[in-house]
C-alpha positions as CSV (number, residue, x, y, z in Angstrom):
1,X,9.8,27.1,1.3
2,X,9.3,24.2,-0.4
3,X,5.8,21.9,0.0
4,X,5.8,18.1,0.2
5,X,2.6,16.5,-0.7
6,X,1.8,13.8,1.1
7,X,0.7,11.4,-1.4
8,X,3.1,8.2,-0.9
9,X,2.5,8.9,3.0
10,X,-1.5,8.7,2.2
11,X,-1.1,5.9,0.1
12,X,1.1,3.4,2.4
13,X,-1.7,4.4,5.0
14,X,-4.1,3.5,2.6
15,X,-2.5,0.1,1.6
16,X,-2.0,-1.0,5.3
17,X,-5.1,-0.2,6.4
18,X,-6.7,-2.5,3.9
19,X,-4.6,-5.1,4.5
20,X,-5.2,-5.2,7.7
21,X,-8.9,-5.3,7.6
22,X,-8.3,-8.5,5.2
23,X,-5.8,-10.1,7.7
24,X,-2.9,-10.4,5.3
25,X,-0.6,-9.3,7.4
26,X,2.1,-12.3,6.4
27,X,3.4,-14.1,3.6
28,X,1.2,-16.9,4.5
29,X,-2.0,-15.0,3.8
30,X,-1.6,-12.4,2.0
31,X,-3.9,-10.9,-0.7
32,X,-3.5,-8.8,-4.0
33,X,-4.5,-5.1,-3.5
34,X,-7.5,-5.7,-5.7
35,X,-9.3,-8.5,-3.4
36,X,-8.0,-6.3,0.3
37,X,-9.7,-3.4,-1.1
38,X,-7.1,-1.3,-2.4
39,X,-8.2,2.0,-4.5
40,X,-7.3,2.1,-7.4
41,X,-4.3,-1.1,-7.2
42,X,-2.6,-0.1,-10.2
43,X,-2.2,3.5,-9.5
44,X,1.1,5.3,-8.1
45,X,3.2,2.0,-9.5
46,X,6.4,3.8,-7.9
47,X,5.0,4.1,-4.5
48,X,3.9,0.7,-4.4
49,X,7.2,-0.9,-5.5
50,X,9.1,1.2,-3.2
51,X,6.8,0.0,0.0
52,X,7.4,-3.4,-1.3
53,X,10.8,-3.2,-1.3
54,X,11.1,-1.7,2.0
55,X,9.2,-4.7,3.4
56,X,12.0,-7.5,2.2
């Protein structure tokens, strides 16, 4: 049995979350993880580039 860490699942959380407490929830008005609040912004570069993508 094989264990999955949830890491990217905790980290999209985190992202949205943040986001959302900022309002940038369009293109319009969104922020860079830094000023929303994000921990860490530049961490888990992979995950973030992947949620990104996902969004286009």
């Amino acid at each position: 049995m094989s264990f999955f860490a949830p890491i990217p699942l905790i980290r999209r959380k985190h992202i949205f979350n943040c986001l959302r407490k900022c309002s940038a929830t369009s293109k319009e008005i969104a922020k860079i993880f830094y000023d929303a609040g994000v921990i860490n912004p530049n961490a888990f570069k992979a995950i973030t580039e992947k949620l990104i993508k996902n969004m286009n």
